[in-house]
C-alpha positions as CSV (number, residue, x, y, z in Angstrom):
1,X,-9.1,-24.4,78.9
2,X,-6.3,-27.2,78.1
3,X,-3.4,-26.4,76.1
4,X,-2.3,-28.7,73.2
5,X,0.7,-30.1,73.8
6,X,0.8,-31.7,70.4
7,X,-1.4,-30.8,67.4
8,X,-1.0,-32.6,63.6
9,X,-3.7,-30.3,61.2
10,X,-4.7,-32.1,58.0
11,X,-1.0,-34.2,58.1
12,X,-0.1,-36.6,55.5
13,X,3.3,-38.5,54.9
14,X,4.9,-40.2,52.0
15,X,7.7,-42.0,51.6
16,X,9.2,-42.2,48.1
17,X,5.6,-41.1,47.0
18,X,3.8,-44.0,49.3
19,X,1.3,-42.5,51.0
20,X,1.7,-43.8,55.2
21,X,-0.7,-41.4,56.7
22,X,-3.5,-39.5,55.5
23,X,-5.0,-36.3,56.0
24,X,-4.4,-36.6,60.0
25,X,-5.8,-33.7,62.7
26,X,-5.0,-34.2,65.8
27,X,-4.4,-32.9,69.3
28,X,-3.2,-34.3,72.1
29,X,-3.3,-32.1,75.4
30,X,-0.7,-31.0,77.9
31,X,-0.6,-33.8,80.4
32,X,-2.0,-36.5,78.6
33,X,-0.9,-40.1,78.2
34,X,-1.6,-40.7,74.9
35,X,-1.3,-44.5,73.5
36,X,-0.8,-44.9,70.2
37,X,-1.7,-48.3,68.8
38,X,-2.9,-49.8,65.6
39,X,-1.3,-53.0,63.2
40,X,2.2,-53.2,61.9
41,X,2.6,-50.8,58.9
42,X,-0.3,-48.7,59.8
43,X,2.4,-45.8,60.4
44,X,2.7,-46.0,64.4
45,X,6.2,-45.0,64.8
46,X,5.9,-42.6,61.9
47,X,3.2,-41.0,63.6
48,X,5.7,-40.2,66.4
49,X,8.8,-39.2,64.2
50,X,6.4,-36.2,62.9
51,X,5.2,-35.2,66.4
52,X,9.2,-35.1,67.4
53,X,10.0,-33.0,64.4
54,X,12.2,-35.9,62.8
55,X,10.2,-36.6,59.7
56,X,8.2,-33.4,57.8
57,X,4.9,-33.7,56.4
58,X,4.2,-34.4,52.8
59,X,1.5,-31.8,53.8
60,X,-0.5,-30.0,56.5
61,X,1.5,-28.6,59.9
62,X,2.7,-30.0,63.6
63,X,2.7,-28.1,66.0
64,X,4.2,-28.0,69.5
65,X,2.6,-25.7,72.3
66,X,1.5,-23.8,69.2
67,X,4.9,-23.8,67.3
68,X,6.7,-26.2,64.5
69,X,8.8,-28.7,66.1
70,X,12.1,-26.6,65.3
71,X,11.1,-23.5,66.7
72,X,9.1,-24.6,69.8
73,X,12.1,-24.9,72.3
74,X,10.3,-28.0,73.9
75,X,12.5,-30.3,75.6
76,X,11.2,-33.8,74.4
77,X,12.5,-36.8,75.9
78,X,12.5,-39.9,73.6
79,X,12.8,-43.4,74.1
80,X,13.6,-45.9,70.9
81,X,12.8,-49.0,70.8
82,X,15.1,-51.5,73.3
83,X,17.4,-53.8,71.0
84,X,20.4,-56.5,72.1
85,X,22.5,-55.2,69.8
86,X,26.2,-54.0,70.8
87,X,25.5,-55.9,74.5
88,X,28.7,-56.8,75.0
89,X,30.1,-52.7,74.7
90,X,31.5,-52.4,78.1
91,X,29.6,-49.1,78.7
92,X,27.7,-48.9,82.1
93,X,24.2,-47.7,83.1
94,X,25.7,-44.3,84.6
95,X,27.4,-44.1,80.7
96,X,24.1,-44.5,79.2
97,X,22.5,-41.9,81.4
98,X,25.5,-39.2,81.0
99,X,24.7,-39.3,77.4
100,X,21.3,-37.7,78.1
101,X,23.2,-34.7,79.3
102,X,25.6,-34.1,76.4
103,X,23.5,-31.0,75.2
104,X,24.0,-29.6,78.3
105,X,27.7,-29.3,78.4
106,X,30.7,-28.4,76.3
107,X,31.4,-31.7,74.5
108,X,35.6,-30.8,75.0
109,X,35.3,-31.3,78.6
110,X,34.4,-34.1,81.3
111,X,31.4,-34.4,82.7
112,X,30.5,-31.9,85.7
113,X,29.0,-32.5,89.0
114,X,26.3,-31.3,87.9
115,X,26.1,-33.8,85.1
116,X,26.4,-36.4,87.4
117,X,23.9,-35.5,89.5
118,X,21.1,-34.8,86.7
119,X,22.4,-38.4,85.9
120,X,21.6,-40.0,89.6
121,X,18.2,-38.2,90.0
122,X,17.3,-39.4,86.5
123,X,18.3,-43.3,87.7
124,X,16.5,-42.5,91.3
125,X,13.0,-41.6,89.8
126,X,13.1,-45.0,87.6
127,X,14.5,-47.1,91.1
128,X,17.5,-48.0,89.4
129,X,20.1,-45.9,91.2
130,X,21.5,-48.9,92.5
131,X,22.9,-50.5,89.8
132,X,24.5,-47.3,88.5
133,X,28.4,-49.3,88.0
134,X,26.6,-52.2,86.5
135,X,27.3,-52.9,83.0
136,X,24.6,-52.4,81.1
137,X,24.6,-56.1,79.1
138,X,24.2,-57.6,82.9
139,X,20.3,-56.1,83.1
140,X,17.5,-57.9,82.1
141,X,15.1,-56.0,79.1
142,X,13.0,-54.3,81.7
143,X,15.8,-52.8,83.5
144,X,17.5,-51.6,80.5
145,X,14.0,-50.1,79.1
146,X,14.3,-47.9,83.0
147,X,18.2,-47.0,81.8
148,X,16.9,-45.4,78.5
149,X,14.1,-43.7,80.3
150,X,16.7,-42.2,82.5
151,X,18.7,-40.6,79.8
152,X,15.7,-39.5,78.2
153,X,14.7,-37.7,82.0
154,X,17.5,-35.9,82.0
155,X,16.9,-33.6,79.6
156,X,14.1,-32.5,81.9
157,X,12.0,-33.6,79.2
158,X,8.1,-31.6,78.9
159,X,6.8,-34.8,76.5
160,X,7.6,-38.0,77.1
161,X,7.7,-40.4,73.6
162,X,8.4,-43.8,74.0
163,X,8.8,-46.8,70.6
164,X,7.3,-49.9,71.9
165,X,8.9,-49.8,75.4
166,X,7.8,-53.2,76.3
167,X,8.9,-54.8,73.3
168,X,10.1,-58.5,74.4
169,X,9.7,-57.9,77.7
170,X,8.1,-60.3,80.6
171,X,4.4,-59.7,81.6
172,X,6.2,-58.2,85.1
173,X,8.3,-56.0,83.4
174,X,5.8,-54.5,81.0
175,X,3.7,-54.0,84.5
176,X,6.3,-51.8,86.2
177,X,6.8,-49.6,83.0
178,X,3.8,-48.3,82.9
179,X,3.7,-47.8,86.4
180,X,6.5,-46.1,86.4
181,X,5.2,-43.8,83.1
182,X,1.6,-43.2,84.7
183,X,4.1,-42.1,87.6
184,X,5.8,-39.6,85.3
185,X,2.7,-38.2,83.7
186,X,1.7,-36.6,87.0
187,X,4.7,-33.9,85.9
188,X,4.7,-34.2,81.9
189,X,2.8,-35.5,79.1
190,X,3.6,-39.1,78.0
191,X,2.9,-40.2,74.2
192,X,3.4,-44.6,74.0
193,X,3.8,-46.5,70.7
194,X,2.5,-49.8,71.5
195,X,1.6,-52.9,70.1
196,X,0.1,-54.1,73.6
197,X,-3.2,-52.8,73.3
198,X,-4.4,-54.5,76.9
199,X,-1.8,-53.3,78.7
200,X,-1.2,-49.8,77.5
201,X,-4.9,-48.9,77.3
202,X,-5.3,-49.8,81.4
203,X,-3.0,-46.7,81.5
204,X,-3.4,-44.4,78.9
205,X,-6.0,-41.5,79.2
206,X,-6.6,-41.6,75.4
207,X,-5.8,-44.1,72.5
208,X,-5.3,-43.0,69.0
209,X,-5.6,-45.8,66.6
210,X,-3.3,-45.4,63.5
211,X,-4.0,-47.1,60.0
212,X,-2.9,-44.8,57.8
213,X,-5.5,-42.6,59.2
214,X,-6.1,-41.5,63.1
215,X,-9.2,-42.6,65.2
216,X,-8.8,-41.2,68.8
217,X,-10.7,-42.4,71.7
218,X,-11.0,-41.6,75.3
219,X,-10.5,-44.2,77.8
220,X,-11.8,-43.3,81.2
221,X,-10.9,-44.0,84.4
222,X,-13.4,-46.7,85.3
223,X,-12.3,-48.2,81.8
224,X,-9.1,-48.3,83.0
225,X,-9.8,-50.1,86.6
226,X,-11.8,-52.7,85.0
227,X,-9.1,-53.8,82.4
228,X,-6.2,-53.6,85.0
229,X,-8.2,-56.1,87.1
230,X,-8.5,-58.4,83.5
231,X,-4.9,-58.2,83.1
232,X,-4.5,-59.6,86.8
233,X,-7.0,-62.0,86.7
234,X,-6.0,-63.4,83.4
235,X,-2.5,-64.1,84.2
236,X,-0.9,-60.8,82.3
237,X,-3.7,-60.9,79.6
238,X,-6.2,-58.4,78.1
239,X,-8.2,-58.8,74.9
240,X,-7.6,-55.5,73.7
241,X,-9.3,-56.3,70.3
242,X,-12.3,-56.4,72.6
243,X,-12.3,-52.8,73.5
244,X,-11.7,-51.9,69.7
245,X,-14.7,-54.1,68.3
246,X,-17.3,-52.2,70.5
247,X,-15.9,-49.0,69.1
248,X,-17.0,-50.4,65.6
249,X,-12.7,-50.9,64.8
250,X,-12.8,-54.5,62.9
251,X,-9.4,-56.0,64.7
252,X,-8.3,-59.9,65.1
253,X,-7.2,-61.3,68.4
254,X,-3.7,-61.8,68.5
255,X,-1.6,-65.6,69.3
256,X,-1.9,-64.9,73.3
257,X,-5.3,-64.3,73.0
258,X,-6.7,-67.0,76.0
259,X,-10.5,-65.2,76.1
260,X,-13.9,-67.9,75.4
């Protein structure tokens, strides 16, 4: 029997008495990847606060492996959204890393070996161990997106949550994320905030649809192939409003939709 990694029972959030989500159960298993898409305002990244323990319900319970959020002990690793901002902070990619071990040490002394290490085997499994000394204004968006996935690793994290990863990032870039996470799911459960519905859903296990409520929906493996092969054949393109209409979801393309 799979154990729930995550489970939401009869959840709703407000915020100053406006209702976001609604009456929300929910469970998402231990080594899922989970994507979690829907329109802007439809409470995506709200969802995810109240799965991390950040926000508390209005009503109903989260659970983690069975416990609330503060009393589980999980190690959750999360990823925010990328943003430009404070770029030109002379702070390199091996200072971004280190700060994903600061829990682990006493905050009056210098990083340890041991730090460091955590910090290097974090950089190696995202294949960015090489730019270490680099400054971390001199990567592009994609690379920078691998940085924060490293300090988020280093916790030796049990769930994975990432905010729009691929937020402004090249069609190439947004590919070798979720390699990279589908990667990392073989060893933890990954939970994706997305507003790429092609690309996310030719790698996510499940989809969970959020519009104030929650429509879940499993996407299998031949599902998967078929719209990989779209997004390569259409130049870095998938429809995902496609998928969403034959599951009786009414959704509107979106400006790079190229389909006939």
């Amino acid at each position: 029997m799979n154990e729930s990694a995550v489970e939401l029972r009869d959840v709703t959030f407000s915020y100053d008495g406006l209702e976001v989500l609604h009456d929300i159960s929910m469970q998402v298993q231990r080594g899922d990847f989970l994507a979690v898409i829907g329109p802007n305002g439809g409470g995506k990244s709200t969802l995810l606060k109240l799965m991390m323990g950040i926000l508390k319900p209005s009503r109903g319970e989260v659970r983690l492996f069975g416990k609330p959020p503060e009393q589980s002990g999980v190690a959750i690793g999360y990823v925010p959204q990328e943003t430009a901002h404070n770029l030109d902070f002379p702070i390199t990619v091996m200072d971004v890393v280190l700060m994903g071990v600061l829990r682990r040490r006493n905050l009056l002394r210098r990083y340890g070996s041991d730090s460091k290490e955590r910090a290097v085997d974090a950089l190696k499994r995202v294949k960015m161990e090489a730019f270490a000394s680099r400054r971390i204004a001199e990567l592009s968006g994609g690379q920078r997106q691998r940085v924060l996935i490293a300090r988020a690793l280093c916790g030796d994290p049990q769930i994975l949550m990432l905010d729009e990863p691929t937020a402004s990032i090249d069609f190439r870039g947004q590919w070798e994320i979720f390699e990279l996470l589908e990667e990392l799911n073989r060893t933890m459960t990954v939970i994706v905030v997305s507003h790429d519905m092609g690309m996310v859903m030719g790698f996510a296990k499940h989809a969970a649809y959020v519009d104030k409520t929650v429509v879940m929906h499993t996407i299998d493996p031949h599902t998967r192939y078929q719209i990989k092969r779209q997004l390569e054949g259409r130049e870095g393109h998938y429809c995902g409003a496609e998928f969403w209409q034959d599951m009786g979801h009414r959704i509107e393309c979106n400006e790079e939709c190229r389909h006939a």
